[in-house]
ChimeraX commands (.cxc) that place a marker at each C-alpha (Angstrom):
marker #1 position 9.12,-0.72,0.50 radius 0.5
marker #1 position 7.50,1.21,-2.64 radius 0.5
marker #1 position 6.17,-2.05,-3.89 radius 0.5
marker #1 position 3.24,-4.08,-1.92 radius 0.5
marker #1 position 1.44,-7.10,-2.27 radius 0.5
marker #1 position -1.38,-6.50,-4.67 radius 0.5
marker #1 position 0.31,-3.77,-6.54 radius 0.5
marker #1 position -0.21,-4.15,-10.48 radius 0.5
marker #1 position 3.63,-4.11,-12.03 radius 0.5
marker #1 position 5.01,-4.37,-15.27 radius 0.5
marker #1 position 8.83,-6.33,-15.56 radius 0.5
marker #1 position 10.96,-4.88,-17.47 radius 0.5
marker #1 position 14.44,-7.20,-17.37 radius 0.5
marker #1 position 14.43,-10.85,-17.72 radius 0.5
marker #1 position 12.71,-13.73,-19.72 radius 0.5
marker #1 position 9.25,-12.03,-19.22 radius 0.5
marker #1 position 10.14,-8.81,-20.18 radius 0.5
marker #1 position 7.60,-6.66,-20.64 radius 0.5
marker #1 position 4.84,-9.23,-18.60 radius 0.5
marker #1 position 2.10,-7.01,-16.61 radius 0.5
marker #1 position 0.60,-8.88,-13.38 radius 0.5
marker #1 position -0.29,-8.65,-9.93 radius 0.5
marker #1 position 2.51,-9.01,-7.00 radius 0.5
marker #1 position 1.43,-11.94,-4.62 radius 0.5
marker #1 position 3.96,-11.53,-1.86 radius 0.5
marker #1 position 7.31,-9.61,-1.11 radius 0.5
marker #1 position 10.02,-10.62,0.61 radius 0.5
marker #1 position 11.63,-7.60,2.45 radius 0.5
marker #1 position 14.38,-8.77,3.61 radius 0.5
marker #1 position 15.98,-9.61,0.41 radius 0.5
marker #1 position 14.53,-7.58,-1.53 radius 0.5
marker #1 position 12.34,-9.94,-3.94 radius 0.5
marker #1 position 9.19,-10.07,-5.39 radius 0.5
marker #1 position 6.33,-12.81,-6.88 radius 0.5
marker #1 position 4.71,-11.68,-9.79 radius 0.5
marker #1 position 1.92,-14.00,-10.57 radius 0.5
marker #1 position 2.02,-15.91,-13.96 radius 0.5
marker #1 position 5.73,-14.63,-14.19 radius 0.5
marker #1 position 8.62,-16.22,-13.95 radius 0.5
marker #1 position 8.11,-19.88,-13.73 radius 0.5
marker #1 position 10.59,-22.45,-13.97 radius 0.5
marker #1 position 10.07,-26.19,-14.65 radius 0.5
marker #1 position 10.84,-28.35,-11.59 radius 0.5
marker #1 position 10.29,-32.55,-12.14 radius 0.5
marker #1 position 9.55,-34.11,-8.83 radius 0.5
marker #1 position 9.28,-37.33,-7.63 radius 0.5
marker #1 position 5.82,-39.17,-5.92 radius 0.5
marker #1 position 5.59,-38.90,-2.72 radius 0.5
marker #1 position 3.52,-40.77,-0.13 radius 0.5
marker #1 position -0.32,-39.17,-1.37 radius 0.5
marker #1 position 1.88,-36.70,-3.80 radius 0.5
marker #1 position 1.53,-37.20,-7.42 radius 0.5
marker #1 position 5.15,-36.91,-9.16 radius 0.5
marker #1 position 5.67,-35.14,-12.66 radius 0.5
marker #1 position 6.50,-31.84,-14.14 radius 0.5
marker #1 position 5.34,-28.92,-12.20 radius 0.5
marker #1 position 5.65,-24.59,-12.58 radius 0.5
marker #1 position 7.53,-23.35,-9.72 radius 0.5
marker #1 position 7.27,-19.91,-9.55 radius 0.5
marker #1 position 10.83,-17.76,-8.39 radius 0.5
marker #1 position 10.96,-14.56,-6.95 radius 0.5
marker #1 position 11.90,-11.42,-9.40 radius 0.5
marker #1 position 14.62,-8.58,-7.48 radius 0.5
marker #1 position 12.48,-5.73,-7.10 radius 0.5
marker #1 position 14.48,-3.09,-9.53 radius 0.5
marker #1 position 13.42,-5.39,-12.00 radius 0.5
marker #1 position 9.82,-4.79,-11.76 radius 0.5
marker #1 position 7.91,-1.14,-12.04 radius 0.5
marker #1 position 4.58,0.01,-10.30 radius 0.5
marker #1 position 1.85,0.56,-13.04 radius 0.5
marker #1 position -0.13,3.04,-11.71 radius 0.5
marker #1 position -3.73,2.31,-11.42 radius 0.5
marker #1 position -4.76,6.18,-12.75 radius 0.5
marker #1 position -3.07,6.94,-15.65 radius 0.5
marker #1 position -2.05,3.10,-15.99 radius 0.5
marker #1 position 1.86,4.11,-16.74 radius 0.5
marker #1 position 4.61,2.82,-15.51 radius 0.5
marker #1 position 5.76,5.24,-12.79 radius 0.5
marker #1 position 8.04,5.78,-9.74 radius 0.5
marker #1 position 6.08,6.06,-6.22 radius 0.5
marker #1 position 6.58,9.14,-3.91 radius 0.5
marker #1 position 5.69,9.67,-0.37 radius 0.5
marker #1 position 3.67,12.70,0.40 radius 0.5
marker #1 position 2.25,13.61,4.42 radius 0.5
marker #1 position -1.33,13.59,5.22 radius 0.5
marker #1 position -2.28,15.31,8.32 radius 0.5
marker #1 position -5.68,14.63,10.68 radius 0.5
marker #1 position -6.85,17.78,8.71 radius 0.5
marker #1 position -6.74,16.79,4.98 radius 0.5
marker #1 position -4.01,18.65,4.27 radius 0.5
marker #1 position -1.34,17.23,2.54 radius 0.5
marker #1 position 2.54,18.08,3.51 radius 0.5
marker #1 position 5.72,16.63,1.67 radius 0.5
marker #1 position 7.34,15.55,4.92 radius 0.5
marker #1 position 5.94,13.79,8.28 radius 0.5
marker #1 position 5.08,10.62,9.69 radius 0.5
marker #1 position 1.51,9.53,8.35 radius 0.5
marker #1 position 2.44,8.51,4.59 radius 0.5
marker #1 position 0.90,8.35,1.34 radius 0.5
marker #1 position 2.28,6.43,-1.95 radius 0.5
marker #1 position 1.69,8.88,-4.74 radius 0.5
marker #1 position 2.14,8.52,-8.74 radius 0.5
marker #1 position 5.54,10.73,-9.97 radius 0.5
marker #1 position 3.37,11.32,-13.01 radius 0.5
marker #1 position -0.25,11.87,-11.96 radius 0.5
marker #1 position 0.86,13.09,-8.55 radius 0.5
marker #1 position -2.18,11.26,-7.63 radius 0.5
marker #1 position -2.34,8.60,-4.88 radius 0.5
marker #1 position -1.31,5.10,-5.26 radius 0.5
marker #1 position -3.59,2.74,-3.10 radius 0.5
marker link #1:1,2 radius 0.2
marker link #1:2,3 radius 0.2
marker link #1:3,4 radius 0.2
marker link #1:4,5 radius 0.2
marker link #1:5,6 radius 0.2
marker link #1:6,7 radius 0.2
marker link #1:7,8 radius 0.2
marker link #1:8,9 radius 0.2
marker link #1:9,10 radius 0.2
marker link #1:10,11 radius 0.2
marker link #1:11,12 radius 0.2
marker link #1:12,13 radius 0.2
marker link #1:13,14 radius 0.2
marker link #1:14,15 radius 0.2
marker link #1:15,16 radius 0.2
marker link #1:16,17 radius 0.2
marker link #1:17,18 radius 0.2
marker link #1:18,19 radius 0.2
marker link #1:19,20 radius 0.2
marker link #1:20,21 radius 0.2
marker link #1:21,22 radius 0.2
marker link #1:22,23 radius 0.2
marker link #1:23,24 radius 0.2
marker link #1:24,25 radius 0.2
marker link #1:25,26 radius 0.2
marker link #1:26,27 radius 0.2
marker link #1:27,28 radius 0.2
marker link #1:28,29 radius 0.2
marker link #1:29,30 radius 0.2
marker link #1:30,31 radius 0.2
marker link #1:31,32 radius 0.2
marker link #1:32,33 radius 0.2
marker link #1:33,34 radius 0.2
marker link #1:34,35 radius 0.2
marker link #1:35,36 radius 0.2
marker link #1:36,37 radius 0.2
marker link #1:37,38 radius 0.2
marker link #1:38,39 radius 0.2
marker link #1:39,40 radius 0.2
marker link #1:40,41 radius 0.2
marker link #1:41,42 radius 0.2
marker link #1:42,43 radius 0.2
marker link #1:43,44 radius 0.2
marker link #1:44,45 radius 0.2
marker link #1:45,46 radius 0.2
marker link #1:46,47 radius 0.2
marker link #1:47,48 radius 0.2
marker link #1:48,49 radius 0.2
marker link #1:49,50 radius 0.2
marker link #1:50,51 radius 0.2
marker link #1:51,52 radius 0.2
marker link #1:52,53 radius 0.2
marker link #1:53,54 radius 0.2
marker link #1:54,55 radius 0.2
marker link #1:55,56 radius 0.2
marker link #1:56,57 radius 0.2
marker link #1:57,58 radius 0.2
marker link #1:58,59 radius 0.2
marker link #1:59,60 radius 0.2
marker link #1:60,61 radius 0.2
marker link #1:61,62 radius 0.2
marker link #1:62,63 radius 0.2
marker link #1:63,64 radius 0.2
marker link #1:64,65 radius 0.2
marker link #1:65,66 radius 0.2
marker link #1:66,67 radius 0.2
marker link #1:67,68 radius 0.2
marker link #1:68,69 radius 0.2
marker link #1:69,70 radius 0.2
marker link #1:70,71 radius 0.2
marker link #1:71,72 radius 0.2
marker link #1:72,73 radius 0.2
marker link #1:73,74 radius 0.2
marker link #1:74,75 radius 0.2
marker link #1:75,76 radius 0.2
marker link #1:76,77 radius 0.2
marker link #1:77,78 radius 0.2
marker link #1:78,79 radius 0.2
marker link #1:79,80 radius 0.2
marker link #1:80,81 radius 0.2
marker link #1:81,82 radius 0.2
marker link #1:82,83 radius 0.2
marker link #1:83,84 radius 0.2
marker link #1:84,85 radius 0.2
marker link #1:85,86 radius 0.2
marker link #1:86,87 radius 0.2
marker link #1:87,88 radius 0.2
marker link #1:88,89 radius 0.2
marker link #1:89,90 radius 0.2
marker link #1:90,91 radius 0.2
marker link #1:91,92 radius 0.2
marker link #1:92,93 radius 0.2
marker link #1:93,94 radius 0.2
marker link #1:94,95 radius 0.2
marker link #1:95,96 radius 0.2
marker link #1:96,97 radius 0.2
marker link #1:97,98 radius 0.2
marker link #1:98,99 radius 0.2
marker link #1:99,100 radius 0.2
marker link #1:100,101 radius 0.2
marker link #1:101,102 radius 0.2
marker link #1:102,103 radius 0.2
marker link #1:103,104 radius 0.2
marker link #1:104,105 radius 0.2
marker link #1:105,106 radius 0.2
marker link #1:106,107 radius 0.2
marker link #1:107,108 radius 0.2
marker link #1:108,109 radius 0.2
marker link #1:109,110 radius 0.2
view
Protein backbone atom coordinates (compact mmCIF):
# COMPACT_ATOMS: atom_id res chain seq x y z
CA UNK A 1 0.00 0.00 0.00
CA UNK A 2 1.33 3.69 -0.89
CA UNK A 3 -0.86 5.08 1.78
CA UNK A 4 -0.19 4.34 5.73
CA UNK A 5 -1.66 5.14 8.85
CA UNK A 6 -0.46 8.54 9.87
CA UNK A 7 0.12 9.77 6.40
CA UNK A 8 -1.20 13.51 5.94
CA UNK A 9 -3.76 13.30 2.70
CA UNK A 10 -5.78 15.63 0.97
CA UNK A 11 -9.46 14.12 -0.65
CA UNK A 12 -10.13 15.08 -3.64
CA UNK A 13 -13.78 13.33 -4.68
CA UNK A 14 -16.71 13.31 -2.47
CA UNK A 15 -18.66 15.59 0.05
CA UNK A 16 -15.29 16.73 1.63
CA UNK A 17 -13.62 17.52 -1.31
CA UNK A 18 -10.72 19.20 -0.94
CA UNK A 19 -10.54 18.28 3.25
CA UNK A 20 -6.68 17.82 4.38
CA UNK A 21 -6.24 15.37 7.54
CA UNK A 22 -4.44 12.64 8.98
CA UNK A 23 -5.27 8.78 7.98
CA UNK A 24 -6.16 6.82 11.25
CA UNK A 25 -6.32 3.31 9.91
CA UNK A 26 -6.41 1.41 6.48
CA UNK A 27 -8.09 -1.37 5.60
CA UNK A 28 -6.03 -3.44 3.04
CA UNK A 29 -8.04 -5.74 2.09
CA UNK A 30 -10.61 -3.60 0.58
CA UNK A 31 -8.91 -1.05 -0.17
CA UNK A 32 -10.33 1.82 2.24
CA UNK A 33 -9.19 4.44 4.22
CA UNK A 34 -10.24 6.74 7.62
CA UNK A 35 -9.45 10.15 7.29
CA UNK A 36 -9.98 11.81 10.57
CA UNK A 37 -12.64 14.66 10.77
CA UNK A 38 -13.73 13.42 7.20
CA UNK A 39 -16.45 11.85 6.16
CA UNK A 40 -18.93 11.53 8.90
CA UNK A 41 -22.34 10.48 8.65
CA UNK A 42 -25.17 10.97 11.19
CA UNK A 43 -26.25 7.68 12.82
CA UNK A 44 -29.37 8.03 15.72
CA UNK A 45 -29.08 5.21 18.14
CA UNK A 46 -31.03 3.94 20.69
CA UNK A 47 -30.00 3.68 24.84
CA UNK A 48 -28.62 0.91 25.70
CA UNK A 49 -28.08 -0.73 29.10
CA UNK A 50 -25.16 2.14 30.55
CA UNK A 51 -25.26 3.64 26.73
CA UNK A 52 -26.64 7.01 26.31
CA UNK A 53 -28.96 7.10 23.01
CA UNK A 54 -29.03 10.20 20.57
CA UNK A 55 -27.42 11.49 17.48
CA UNK A 56 -23.90 10.49 17.01
CA UNK A 57 -20.85 11.10 13.96
CA UNK A 58 -19.97 7.84 12.60
CA UNK A 59 -17.12 8.10 10.67
CA UNK A 60 -17.01 5.76 7.04
CA UNK A 61 -14.14 4.70 5.33
CA UNK A 62 -13.03 6.80 2.01
CA UNK A 63 -11.69 4.19 -1.23
CA UNK A 64 -8.19 5.00 -1.37
CA UNK A 65 -8.05 6.60 -5.15
CA UNK A 66 -10.05 9.07 -3.61
CA UNK A 67 -7.56 10.42 -1.30
CA UNK A 68 -3.80 11.80 -2.28
CA UNK A 69 -0.52 11.72 -0.11
CA UNK A 70 0.48 15.39 0.78
CA UNK A 71 3.91 15.25 1.03
CA UNK A 72 5.39 16.42 4.19
CA UNK A 73 8.51 18.41 2.14
CA UNK A 74 7.22 20.39 -0.37
CA UNK A 75 3.59 19.93 1.21
CA UNK A 76 1.99 19.05 -2.47
CA UNK A 77 -0.09 16.68 -3.32
CA UNK A 78 2.05 13.95 -4.94
CA UNK A 79 2.23 10.29 -6.10
CA UNK A 80 4.67 7.96 -3.89
CA UNK A 81 7.54 5.94 -5.56
CA UNK A 82 9.60 3.17 -4.28
CA UNK A 83 13.29 3.59 -4.50
CA UNK A 84 16.10 0.64 -2.94
CA UNK A 85 18.28 1.42 -0.10
CA UNK A 86 21.15 -0.83 0.36
CA UNK A 87 23.25 -1.60 3.91
CA UNK A 88 25.67 0.95 2.23
CA UNK A 89 23.62 4.19 1.75
CA UNK A 90 23.34 3.85 -1.60
CA UNK A 91 20.22 4.17 -3.12
CA UNK A 92 19.08 1.75 -6.21
CA UNK A 93 15.63 1.95 -8.12
CA UNK A 94 14.99 -1.76 -7.72
CA UNK A 95 15.50 -4.37 -4.67
CA UNK A 96 13.99 -5.58 -1.67
CA UNK A 97 14.64 -2.98 1.24
CA UNK A 98 12.11 -0.05 0.18
CA UNK A 99 11.75 3.51 0.51
CA UNK A 100 8.43 5.73 -0.19
CA UNK A 101 9.73 8.71 -2.06
CA UNK A 102 7.88 12.11 -3.26
CA UNK A 103 7.33 12.00 -7.46
CA UNK A 104 7.97 15.71 -7.08
CA UNK A 105 10.70 16.32 -4.51
CA UNK A 106 12.17 12.89 -5.14
CA UNK A 107 12.72 13.17 -1.53
CA UNK A 108 11.65 10.50 1.01
CA UNK A 109 8.27 10.10 2.36
CA UNK A 110 8.40 8.89 6.09
Amino acid sequence: MKIKKGDKVKILLGKDRGKEGKVEYVRGKDKKVFVGGANLYKRHVRRQGGIEGGIIDLPKPLDISNVALVCPNCNKITRVGYKQILPSGEVKITGNIKARICKKCKKEVK
